[in-house]
C-alpha positions as CSV (number, residue, x, y, z in Angstrom):
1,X,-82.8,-74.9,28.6
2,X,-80.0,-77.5,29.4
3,X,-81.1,-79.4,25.8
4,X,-80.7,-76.7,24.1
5,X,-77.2,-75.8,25.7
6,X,-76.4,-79.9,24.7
7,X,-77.4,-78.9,21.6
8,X,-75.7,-76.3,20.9
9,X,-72.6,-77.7,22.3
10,X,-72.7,-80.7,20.2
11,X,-73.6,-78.4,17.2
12,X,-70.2,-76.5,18.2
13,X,-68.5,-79.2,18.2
14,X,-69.0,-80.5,15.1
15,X,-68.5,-77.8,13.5
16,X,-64.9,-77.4,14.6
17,X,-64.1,-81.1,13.5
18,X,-65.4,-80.4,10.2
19,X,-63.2,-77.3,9.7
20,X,-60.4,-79.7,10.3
21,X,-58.0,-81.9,8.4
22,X,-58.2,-85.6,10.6
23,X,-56.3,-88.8,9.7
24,X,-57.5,-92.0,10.9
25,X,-55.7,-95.6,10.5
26,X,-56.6,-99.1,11.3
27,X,-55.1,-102.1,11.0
28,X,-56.5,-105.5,9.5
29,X,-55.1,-107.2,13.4
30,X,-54.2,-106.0,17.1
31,X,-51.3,-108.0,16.8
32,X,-49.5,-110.2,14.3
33,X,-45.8,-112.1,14.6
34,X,-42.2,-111.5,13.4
35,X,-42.5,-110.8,9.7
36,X,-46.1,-111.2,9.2
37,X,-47.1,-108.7,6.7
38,X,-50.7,-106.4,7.8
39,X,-53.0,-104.1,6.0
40,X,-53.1,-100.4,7.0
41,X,-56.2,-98.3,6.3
42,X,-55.9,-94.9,5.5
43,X,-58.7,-92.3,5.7
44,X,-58.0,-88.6,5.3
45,X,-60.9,-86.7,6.1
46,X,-60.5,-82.6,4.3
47,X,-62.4,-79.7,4.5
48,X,-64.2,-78.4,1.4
49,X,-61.7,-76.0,-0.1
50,X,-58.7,-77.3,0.9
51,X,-56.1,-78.6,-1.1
52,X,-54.1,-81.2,-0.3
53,X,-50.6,-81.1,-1.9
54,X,-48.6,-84.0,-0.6
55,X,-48.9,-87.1,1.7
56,X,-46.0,-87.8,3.6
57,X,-45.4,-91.5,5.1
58,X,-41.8,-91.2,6.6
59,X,-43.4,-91.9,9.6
60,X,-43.4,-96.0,8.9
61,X,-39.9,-95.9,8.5
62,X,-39.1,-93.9,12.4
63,X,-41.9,-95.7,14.4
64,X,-41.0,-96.0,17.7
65,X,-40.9,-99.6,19.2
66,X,-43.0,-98.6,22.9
67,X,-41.2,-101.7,24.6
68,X,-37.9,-100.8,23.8
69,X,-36.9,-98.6,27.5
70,X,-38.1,-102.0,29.2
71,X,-35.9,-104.0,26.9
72,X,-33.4,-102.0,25.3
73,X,-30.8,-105.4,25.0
74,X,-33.2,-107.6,23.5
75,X,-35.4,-105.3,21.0
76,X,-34.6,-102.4,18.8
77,X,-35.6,-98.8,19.6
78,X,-37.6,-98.6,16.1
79,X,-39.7,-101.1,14.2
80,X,-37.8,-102.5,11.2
81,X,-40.7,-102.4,8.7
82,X,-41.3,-102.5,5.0
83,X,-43.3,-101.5,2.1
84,X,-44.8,-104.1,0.1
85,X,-47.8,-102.3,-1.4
86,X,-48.1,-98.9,-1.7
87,X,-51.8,-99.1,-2.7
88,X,-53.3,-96.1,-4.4
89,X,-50.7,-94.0,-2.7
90,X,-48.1,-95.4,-5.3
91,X,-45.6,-95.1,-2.2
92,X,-42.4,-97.7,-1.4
93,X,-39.2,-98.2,0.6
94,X,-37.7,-95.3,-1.6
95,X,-40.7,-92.7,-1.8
96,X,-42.2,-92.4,1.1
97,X,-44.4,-89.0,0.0
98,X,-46.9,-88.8,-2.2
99,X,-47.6,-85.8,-4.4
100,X,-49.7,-84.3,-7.1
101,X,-48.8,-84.5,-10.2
102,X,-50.5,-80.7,-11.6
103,X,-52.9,-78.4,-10.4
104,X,-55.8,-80.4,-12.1
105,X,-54.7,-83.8,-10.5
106,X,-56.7,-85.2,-6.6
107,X,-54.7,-87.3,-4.1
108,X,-56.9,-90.1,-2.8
109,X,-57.3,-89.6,0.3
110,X,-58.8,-93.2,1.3
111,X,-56.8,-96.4,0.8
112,X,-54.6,-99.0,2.2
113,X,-51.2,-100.0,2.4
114,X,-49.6,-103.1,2.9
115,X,-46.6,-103.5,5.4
116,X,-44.4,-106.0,6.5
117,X,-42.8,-105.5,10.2
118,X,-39.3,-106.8,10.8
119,X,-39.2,-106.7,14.4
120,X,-40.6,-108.1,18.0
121,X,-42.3,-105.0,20.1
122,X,-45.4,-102.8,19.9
123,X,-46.0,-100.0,18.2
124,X,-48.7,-96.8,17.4
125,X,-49.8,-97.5,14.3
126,X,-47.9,-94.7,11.7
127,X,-49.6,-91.8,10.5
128,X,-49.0,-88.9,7.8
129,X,-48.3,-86.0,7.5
130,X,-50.7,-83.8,5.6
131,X,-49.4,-81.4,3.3
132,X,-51.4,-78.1,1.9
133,X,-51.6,-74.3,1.4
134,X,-54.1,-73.6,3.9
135,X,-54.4,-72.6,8.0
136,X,-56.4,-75.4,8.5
137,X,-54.8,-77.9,11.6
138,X,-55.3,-81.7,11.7
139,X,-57.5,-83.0,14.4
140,X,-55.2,-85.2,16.4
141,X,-57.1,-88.5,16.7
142,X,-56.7,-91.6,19.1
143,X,-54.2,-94.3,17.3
144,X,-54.4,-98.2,17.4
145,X,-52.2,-100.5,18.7
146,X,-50.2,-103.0,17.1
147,X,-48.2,-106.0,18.9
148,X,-45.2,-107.9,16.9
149,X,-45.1,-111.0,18.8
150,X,-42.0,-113.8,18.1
151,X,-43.0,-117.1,16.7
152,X,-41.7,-118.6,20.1
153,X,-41.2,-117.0,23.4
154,X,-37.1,-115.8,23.7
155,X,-35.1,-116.3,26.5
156,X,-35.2,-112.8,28.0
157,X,-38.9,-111.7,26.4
158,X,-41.5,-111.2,28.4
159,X,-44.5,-113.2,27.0
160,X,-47.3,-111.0,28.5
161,X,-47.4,-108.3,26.1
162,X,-51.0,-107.3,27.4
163,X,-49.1,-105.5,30.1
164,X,-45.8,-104.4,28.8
165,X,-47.0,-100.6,29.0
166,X,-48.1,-101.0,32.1
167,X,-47.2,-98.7,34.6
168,X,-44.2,-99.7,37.0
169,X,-45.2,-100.1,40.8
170,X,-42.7,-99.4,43.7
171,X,-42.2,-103.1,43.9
172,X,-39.9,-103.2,40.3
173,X,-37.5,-100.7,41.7
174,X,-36.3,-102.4,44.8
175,X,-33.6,-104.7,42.6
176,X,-32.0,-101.7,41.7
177,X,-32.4,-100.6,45.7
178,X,-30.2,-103.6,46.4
179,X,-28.1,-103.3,43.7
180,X,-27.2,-99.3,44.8
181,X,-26.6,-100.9,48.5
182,X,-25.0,-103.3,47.5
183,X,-22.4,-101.3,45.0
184,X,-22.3,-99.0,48.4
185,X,-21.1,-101.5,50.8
186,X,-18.5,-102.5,48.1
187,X,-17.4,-99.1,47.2
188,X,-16.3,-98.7,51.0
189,X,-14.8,-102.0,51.3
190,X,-12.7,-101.2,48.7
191,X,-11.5,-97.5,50.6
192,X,-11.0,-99.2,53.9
193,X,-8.9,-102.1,51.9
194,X,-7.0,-99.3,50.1
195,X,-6.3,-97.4,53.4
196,X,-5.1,-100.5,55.2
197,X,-2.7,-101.1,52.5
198,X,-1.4,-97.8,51.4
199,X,2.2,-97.4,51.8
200,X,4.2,-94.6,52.5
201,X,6.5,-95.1,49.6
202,X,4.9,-93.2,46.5
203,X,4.4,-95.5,44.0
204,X,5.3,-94.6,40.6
205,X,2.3,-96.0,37.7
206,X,4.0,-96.9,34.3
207,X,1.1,-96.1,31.9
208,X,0.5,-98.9,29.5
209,X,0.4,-97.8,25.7
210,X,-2.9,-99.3,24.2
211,X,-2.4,-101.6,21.2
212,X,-5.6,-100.9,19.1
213,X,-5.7,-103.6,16.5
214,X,-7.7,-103.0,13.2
215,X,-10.7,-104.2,12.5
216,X,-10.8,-107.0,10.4
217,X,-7.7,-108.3,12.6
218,X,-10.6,-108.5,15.2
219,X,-13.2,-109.8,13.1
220,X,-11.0,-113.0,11.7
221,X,-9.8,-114.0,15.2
222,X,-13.2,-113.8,16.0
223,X,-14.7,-116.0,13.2
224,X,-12.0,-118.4,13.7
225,X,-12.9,-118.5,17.2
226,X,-16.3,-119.0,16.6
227,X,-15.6,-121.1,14.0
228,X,-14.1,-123.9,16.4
229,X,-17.1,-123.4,19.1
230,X,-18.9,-125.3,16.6
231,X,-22.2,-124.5,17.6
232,X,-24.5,-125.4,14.7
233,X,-23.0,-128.8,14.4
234,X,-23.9,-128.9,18.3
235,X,-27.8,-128.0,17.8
236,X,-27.2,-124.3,18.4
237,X,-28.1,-122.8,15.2
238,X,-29.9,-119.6,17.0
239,X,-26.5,-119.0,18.9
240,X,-24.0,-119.3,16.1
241,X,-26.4,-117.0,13.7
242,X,-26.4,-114.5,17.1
243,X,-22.8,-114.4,17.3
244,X,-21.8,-114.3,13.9
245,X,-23.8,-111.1,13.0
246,X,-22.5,-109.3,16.0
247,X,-19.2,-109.9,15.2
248,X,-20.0,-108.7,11.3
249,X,-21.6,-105.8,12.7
250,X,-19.1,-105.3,15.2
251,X,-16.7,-104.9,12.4
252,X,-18.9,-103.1,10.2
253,X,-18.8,-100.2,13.1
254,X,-14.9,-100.3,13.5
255,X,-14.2,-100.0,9.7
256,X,-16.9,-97.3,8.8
257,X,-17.4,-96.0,11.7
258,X,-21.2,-96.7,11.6
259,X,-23.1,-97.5,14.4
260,X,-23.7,-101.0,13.1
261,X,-24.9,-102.5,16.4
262,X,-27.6,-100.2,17.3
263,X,-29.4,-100.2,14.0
264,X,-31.8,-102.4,12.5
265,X,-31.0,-104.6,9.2
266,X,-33.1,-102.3,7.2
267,X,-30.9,-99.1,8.9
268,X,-27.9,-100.8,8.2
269,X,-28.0,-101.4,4.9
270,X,-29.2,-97.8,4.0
271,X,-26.4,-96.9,6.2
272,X,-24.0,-98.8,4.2
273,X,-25.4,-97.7,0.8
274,X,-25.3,-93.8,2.1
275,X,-21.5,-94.8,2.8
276,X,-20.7,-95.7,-0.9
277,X,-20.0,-99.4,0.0
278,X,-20.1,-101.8,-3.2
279,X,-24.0,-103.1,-4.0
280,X,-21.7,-106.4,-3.9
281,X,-20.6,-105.9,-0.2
282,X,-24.1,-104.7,1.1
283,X,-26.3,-107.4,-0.3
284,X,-24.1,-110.6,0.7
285,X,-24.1,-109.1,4.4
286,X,-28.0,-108.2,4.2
287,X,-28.3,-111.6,2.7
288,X,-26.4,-113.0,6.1
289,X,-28.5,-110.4,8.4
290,X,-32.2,-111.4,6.9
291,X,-31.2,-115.3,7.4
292,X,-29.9,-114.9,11.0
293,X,-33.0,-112.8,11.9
294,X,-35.5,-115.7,10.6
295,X,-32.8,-118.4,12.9
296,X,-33.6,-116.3,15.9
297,X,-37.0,-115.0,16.0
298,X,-38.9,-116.7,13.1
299,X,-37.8,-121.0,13.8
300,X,-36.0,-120.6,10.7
301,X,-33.3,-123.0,10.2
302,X,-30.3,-122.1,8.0
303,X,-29.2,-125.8,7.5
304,X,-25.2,-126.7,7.2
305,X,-24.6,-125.5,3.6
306,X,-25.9,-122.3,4.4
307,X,-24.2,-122.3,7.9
308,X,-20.6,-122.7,6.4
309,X,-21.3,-120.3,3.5
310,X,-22.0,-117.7,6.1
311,X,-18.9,-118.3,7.7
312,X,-17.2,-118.1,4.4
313,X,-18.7,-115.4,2.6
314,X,-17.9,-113.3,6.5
315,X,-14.4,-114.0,6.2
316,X,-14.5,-112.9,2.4
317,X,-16.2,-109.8,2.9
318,X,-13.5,-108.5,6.1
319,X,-10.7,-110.0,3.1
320,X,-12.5,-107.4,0.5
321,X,-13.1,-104.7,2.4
322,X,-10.5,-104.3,4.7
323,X,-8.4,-101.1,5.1
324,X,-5.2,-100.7,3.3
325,X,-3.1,-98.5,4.8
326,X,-0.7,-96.1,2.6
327,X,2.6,-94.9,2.7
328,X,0.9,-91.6,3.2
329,X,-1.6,-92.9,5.7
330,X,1.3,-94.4,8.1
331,X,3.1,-91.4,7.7
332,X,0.2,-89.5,9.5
């Protein structure tokens, strides 16, 4: 009796998987490092009769980075990754969906594509979405992990990655105990000092006007500053590459008001083509993000020629594209 229930449970079962859609993908490694490229292998499993109409992969552009809310200063909140074979898909950076070309025509629905990842974290490995005509659901199935590791240990990383996703214990919480007590015991401090000191006289607060100075005023005061810290000529190459894209993509965000120091490079620069910017302007700053990225995370080392061309080239690009106010535009 309790065989034949097994039975007929597993027959059940199996029956239910096969009258849905279910995606599976591996990858050729658990874990690779900072612009290492990796095979991912596709395998769309379909009922008989149903016909698929479209495979979307917008999902390996928005993958999450999982290590991001324990790091959010050092990593970026998605994985900066890149097509570099589309496979029998025929997908890239720019068409990310795949779709029949007439009624006659089959999407494969087995192959592999070929990524490059951009970015230190881990990640679910992206899968897509299915697209057809019929009420049949896809089987949600159990995804792999994949770790980007750097090609040496920053500062501020954590090199255990085998227990980044590890749940936090009471233990990690009481630094932010002391820090609450602590802001506690100054918070008070400061009343009692205030109390102590207030005068009877009311005292009348002149409001200071704020001076907001344009952005490319900002961004050349900054390069020249930077540009007397002479850090490369010091042996800081991974510094002065860290502090001259923030202050490009600090001024990025003041004059188009994009939110240039959140994104990733690849973000960016689709931000800055959406935005009509000259295919001039974007690739000489892409050019200056890709290099500073292989300084900090990949060993790379830019060399002097390249170092002062940066610098250059920064200051030429806040020259070209700064804002030129109008007689109309001051008389708003």
């Amino acid at each position: 009796m309790m065989r034949s229930l097994l039975w007929g449970l597993m027959l059940l079962f199996c029956c239910v998987a096969n009258a849905q859609i279910s995606v599976s993908v591996t990858a050729n490694a658990d874990s690779i490092k900072f612009g290492d490229e990796v095979d991912l292998a596709f395998k769309i499993n379909v009922p008989q009769g149903v016909d698929v109409t479209l495979l979307d992969f917008a999902s390996i552009k928005e993958t999450a980075n999982l290590i991001y809310s324990s790091y959010p200063e050092e990593v970026d909140s998605l994985m900066d990754i890149d097509i570099i074979d589309g496979g029998v898909f025929n997908i890239n950076n720019s068409n990310l969906v795949a779709v029949k070309k007439d009624a006659n025509s089959i999407l494969p629905m087995e192959g592999t594509i070929r990524i490059r990842i951009s970015s230190i974290g881990a990640l679910f490995l992206p899968q897509p979405i299915v697209g057809h005509l019929s009420g049949v659901e896809t089987l949600p199935l159990e995804t792999p992990l994949l770790f980007v590791k750097p090609h040496e240990t920053g500062e501020n990383l954590n090199p255990n990655w085998d227990i980044l996703l590890e749940a936090k214990g009471w233990q990690d919480y009481l630094f932010y105990l002391y820090v609450i007590l602590g802001m506690a015991v100054f918070v008070v401090a400061i009343y009692m000092g205030l109390k102590y000191l207030k005068k009877d006289k009311e005292v009348e607060e002149e409001k200071e006007v704020e001076i907001v100075l344009p952005a490319d005023v900002i961004a050349r005061k900054e390069l020249m500053s930077l540009k007397e810290k002479e850090l490369w000529q010091n042996g800081d190459t991974k510094g002065y590459h860290t502090e001259l894209t923030r202050i490009m993509r600090q001024y990025i965000e003041g004059r188009y008001h994009i939110q240039a120091l959140e994104m990733t490079s690849s973000q960016l620069k689709r931000e800055m083509n959406a935005q009509q910017i000259t295919q001039d302007i974007v690739k000489r700053f892409d050019d200056i993000l890709q290099i500073a990225d292989k300084v900090k995370f990949a060993k790379g080392d830019a060399g002097p020629e390249l170092n002062i061309k940066f610098m250059d080239e920064s200051m030429q690009i806040v020259e070209e594209t700064k804002e030129v106010k109008t007689e109309n535009s001051e008389a708003e």
